[in-house]
N, C-alpha and C positions, 0 to 999 in steps of 0.2 A: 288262574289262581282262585280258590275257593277262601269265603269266609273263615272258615277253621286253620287256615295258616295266614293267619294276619300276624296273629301272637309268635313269633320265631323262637323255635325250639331251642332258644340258651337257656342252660340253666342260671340262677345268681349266680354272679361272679362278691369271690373275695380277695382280700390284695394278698400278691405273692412277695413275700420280704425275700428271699433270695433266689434269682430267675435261675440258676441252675433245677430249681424245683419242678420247673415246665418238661424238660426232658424226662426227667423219674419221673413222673406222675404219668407219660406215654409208654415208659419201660412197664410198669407195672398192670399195664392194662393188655399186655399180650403176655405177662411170664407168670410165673406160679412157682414157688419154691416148696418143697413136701421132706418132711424127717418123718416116719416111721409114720405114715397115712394122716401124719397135723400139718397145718400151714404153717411155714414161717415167714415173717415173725408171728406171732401171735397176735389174734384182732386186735386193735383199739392200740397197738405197739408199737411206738414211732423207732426211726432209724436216724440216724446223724452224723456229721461228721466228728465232731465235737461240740466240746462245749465252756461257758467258765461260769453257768449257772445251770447244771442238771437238772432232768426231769427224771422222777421214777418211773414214768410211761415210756422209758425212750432210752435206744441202748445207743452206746456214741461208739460209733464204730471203728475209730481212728483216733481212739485219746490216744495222749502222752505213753501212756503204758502198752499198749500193744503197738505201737508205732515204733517202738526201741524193744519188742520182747522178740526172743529167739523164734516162737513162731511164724511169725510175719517174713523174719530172715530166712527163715530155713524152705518157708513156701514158694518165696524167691528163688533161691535155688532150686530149689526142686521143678521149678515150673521149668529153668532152665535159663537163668540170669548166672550169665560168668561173670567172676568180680577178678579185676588185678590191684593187688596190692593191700596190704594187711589192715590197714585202719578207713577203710572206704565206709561212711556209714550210711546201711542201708535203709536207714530209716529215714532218710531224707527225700527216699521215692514218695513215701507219702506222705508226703510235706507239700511234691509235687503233683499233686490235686487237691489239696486244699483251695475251697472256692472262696467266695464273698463272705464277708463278714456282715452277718443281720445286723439294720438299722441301731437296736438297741445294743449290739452289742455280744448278744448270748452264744448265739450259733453261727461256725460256720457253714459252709455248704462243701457237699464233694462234687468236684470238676467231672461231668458224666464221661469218660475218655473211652471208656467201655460198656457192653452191657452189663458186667457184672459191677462196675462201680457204679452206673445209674442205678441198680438195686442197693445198693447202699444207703439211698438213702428215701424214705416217703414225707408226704406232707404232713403227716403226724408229727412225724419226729423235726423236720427242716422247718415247719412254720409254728412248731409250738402247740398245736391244737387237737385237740381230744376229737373233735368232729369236725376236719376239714371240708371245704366244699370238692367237689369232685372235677379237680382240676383236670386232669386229663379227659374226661368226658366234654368239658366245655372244650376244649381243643377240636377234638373229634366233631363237636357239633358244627363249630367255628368251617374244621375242614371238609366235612361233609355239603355243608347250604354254599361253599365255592364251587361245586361238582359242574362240571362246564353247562350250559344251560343247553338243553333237548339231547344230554349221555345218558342212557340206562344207570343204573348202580353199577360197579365195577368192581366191587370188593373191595377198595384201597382205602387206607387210612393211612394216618398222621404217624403213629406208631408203626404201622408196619411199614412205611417209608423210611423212617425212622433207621429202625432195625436193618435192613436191606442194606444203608449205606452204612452201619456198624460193620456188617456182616466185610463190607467191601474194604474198609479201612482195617480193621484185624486181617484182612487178605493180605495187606501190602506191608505192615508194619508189625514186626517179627517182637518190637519191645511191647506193645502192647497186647500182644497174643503172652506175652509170659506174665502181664499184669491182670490180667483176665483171668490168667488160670490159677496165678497166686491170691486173689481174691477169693475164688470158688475154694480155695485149699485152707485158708485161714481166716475166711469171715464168714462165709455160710456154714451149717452145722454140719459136721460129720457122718457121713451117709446119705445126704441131701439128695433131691433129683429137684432137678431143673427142665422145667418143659416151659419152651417158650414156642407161642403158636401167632403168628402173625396176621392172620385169618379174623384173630378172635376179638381184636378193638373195635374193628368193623361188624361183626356178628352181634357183638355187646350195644353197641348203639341201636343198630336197626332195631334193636328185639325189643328197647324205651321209650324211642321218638320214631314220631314221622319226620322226615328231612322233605321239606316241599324243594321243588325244583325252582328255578327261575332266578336265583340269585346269583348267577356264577357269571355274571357280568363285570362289568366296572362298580365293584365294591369291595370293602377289605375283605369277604370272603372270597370272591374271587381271584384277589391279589395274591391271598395268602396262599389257598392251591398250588395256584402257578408258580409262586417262590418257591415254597417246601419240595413241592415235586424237581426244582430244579436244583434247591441245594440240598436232594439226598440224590439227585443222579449221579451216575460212575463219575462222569467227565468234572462234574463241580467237586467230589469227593476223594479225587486223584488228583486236583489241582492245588488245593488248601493245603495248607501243613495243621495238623489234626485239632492242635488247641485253638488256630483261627478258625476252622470249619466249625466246631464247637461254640464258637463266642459266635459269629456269623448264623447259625441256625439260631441260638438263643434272641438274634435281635429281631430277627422275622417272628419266633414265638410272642416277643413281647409288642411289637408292633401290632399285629396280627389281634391279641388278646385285648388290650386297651383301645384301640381302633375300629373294632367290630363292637364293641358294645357302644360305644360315640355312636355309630352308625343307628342302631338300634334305637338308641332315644331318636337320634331325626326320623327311623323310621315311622315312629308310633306319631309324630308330631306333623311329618307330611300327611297323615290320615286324618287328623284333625283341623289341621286345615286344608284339606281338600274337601270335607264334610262341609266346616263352617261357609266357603265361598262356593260350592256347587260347581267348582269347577274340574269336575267331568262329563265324558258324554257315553253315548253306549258301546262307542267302542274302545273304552279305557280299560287299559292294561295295570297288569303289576308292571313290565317295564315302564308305563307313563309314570307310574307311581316311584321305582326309582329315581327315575330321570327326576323327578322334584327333588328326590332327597340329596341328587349330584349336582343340585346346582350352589348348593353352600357350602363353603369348606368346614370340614368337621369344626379344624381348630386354626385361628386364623394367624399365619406366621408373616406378620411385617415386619417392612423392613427395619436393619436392625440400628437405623437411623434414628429414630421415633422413641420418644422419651419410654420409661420401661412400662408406668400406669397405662398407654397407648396401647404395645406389644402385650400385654397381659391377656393370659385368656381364661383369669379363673372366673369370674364373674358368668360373661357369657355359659362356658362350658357346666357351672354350676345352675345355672339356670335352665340349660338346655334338658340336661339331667334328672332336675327336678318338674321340668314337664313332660320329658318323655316318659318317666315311672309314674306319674298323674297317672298322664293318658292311658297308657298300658292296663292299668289296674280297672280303669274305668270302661276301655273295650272289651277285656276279663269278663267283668260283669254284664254289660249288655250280650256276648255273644252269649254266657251260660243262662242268660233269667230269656232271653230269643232264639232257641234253639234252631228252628228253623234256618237263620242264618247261616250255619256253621256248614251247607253244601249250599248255598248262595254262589253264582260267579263275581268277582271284587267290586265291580258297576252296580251288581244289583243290592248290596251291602249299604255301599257309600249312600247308592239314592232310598234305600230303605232309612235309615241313620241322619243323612239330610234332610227327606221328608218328613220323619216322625218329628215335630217341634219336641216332646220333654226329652229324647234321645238327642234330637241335635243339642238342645241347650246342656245338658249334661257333658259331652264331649266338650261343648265349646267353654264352659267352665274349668274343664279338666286343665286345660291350657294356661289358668293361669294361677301364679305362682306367688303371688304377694303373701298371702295368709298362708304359706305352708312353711313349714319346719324341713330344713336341713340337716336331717336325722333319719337312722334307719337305712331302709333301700337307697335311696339318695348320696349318703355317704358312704356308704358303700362301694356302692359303682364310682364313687370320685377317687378313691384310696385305691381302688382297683386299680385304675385307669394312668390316676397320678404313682402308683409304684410300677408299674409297667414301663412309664414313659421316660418319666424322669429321670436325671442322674440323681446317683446313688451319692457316693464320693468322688470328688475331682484328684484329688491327691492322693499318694501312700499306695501300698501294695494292693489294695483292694480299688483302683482306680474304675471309672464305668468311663468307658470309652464310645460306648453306643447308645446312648441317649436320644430322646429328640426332645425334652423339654428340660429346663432349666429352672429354678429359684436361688441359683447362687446369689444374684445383685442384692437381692431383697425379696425374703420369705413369703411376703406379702404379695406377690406377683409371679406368678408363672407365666413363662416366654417361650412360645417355639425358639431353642437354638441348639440345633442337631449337632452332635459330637462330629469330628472329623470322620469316625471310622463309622458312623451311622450313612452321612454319606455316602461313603466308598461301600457299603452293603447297598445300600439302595440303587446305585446306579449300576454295580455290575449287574446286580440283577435284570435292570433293564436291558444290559447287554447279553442276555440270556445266554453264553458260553465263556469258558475262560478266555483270556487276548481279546476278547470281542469289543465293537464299537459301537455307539450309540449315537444317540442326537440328542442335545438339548430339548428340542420336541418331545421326542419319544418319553426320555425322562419325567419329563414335566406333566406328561398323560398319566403315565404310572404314578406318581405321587397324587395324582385327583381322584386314582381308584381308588384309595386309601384318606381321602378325604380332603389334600393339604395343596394349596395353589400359592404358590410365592410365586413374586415376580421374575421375571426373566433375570433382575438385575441381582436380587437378592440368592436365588441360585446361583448365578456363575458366582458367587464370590466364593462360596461356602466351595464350589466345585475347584475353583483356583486354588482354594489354602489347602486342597487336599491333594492337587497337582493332578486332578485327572481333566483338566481342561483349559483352555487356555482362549479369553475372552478375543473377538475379533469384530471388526468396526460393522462388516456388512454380509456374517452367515447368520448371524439373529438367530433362529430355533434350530442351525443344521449345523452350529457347532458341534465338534465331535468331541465322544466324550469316551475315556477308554477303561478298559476292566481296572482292576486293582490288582487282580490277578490273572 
């Protein structure tokens, strides 16, 4: 590892208000829709599913009125949906992909069930904003620095794995091939072309960032890889019934997105202090350098015994955050005003950085957080991190069933406590096929690549109330643990 990839090529993250936006933001990065040689929609032109506070940037694709107009019916038809019976009403299909309802209220989201309903809708239009961050590229970056450590590039992305397992589901599933085509018939423009090129989310990266290698280890980029590549394979994609594959990919996005940026402030902070104590030698690695940042769990989930100011992890996490974008900002600077650095091997860095006293004292300042403002980059990444993670609503038809952090008890505190079906995604995934089995072990490895170490005790229980395990006096970590599906 050279000096010049200390800084890891994520862009800023901003927080996502309705996680169906993770998907579109991937659809959009391999398709391209064209009327008479223009894009549609047009730049700077959001998309939505509705809405009960319009924007004039942003056309809502699915109001009230085209939801019940004979267009929408007759594309139905035509696409090749046969109805029995004279008062069936067909506006109730899109009813059925109406996603979450935004925090405040405004928007909701469309449930991506296709590709042509993932283009229904962009971050423009789904989060409100004239100038989103470039949410699918951070995805891409996310999946790319998982790329298994010592593979060439391979051409794969997030998107066009993505894509592949749409392609595979429209294979099998005859009512969604007639909503795919009723959509292209009555919400794209007339005369339309549609090119979507799978190739091109991965062309589109390369040609921005450098992706260093070395990370596709035990860390949420490496995690994430290995999830996504398993839940867009045939076998995971054949085995889900379509709207859990869809809620199931979305909790690995959101896991994946909030969790890799955690990682990232320890990154920047295991460097600083491995500067501040000199504790490397010349043969230190980026994996040594790892291995320091796995040895604290990102976010620390006790047991759920422990009064809730104990379990709380905003403090910590807010502090951790505001040292890692210190540091960051302040390695920023020393590598551009040290050029030299930046083809440096990572030993000769640290002890260049350690040796210089006003570089080491600058780093070791960066570290600390009393006189800084919780503002800015800072909050930022917190909003990110806490809408990724957190439940949304517990209750009502907008329920988030995939969670892994909590403030219901009290606003004032945030607690690791994973939904039941966040669970039952995490461990099948450890069971890497459907019917598959696992160990308690196994499990508990795969959640420390991602940051999170509970105790043996505090896992089976969460694993018992979702019935995929069943506690025993003396298999200890070889309890078995079974799919969900």
């Amino acid at each position: 590892m050279l000096g010049k990839n200390i800084i890891l090529p994520l862009d800023r993250p901003e927080y996502v208000g309705l996680n169906e936006t993770f998907i579109s933001a991937l659809a959009w990065r391999i398709a391209s829709i064209e009327v008479d040689g223009k894009e549609w929609p047009e730049p700077k032109t959001g998309l939505a599913y509705d809405s009960s506070s319009p924007r004039a940037d942003t056309s809502y694709i699915f109001n009230r009125e085209f939801r019940e107009s004979d267009l929408w019916v007759s594309s139905l038809e035509e696409s090749g949906l046969m109805t029995h019976g004279a008062d069936l009403p067909l506006s109730a299909i899109a009813e059925s992909f109406r996603g979450a309802e935004s925090k405040k209220g405004f928007n909701h989201s469309v449930v991506p069930l296709t590709p042509s309903l993932a283009l229904c809708q962009n971050t423009i239009g789904a989060l409100r904003r004239p100038r989103p961050h470039n949410l699918g590229q951070i995805i891409e970056q996310i999946y790319a620095l998982g790329k298994p450590n010592g593979e060439a590039h391979d051409g794969k992305s997030a998107a066009g794995q993505w894509y592949q397992a749409m392609e595979w589901l429209l294979e099998r599933d005859e009512f969604l091939q007639v909503i795919d085509q009723a959509v292209r018939r009555s919400v794209f423009p007339e005369g339309h072309k549609l090119v979507i090129n799978p190739e091109k989310s991965a062309d589109d990266l390369l040609s921005t960032c450098v992706i260093p290698s070395g990370f596709g280890g035990d860390t949420p980029f490496g995690w994430f890889r290995e999830s996504w590549d398993l839940i867009t394979s045939k076998e995971w994609v054949d085995h889900l019934p379509v709207r859990r594959w869809i809620d199931w990919s979305l909790t690995i996005l959101r896991a994946a997105y909030g969790l890799s940026f955690l990682w990232e402030m320890a990154w920047y902070e295991s460097i600083a202090t491995t500067v501040r104590d000199g504790s490397y030698s010349k043969d230190f690695t980026q994996e040594d350098l790892i291995s320091k940042v796995s040895k604290r769990p990102l976010l620390d989930w006790a047991n759920r015994e422990k009064p809730i100011s104990y379990r709380s992890i905003t403090q910590a996490t807010r502090a951790s955050i505001l040292r890692g974008v210190n540091i960051r900002k302040t390695l920023e600077g020393l590598l551009n005003s040290n050029s030299g650095l930046a083809d440096l091997p990572i030993y000769e860095v640290l002890a260049h950085l350690n040796q210089d006293e006003d570089k080491r004292t600058e780093l070791i300042r960066s570290r600390e957080t009393e006189d800084l403002n919780f503002s800015g980059a800072p909050n930022n990444i917190w909003e990110s991190i806490g809408y990724a993670l957190r439940l949304r609503q517990d209750t009502g038809p907008y329920a988030d069933h995939y969670s892994l952090l909590s403030n219901q008890e009290s606003k004032n505190f945030t607690v690791v406590e994973p939904a039941t079906e966040w669970i039952a995604v995490m461990s099948s995934l450890t069971c890497k096929s459907p019917k598959g089995i696992t160990t308690l072990g196994d499990f508990m490895a795969d959640l420390k690549k991602i940051g999170l170490s509970p105790t043996k005790t505090e896992l089976l229980y969460h694993l018992e109330i979702s019935g995929l395990a069943k506690s025993s006096a003396d298999a200890d970590l070889a309890i078995e643990i079974t799919s969900a599906y």
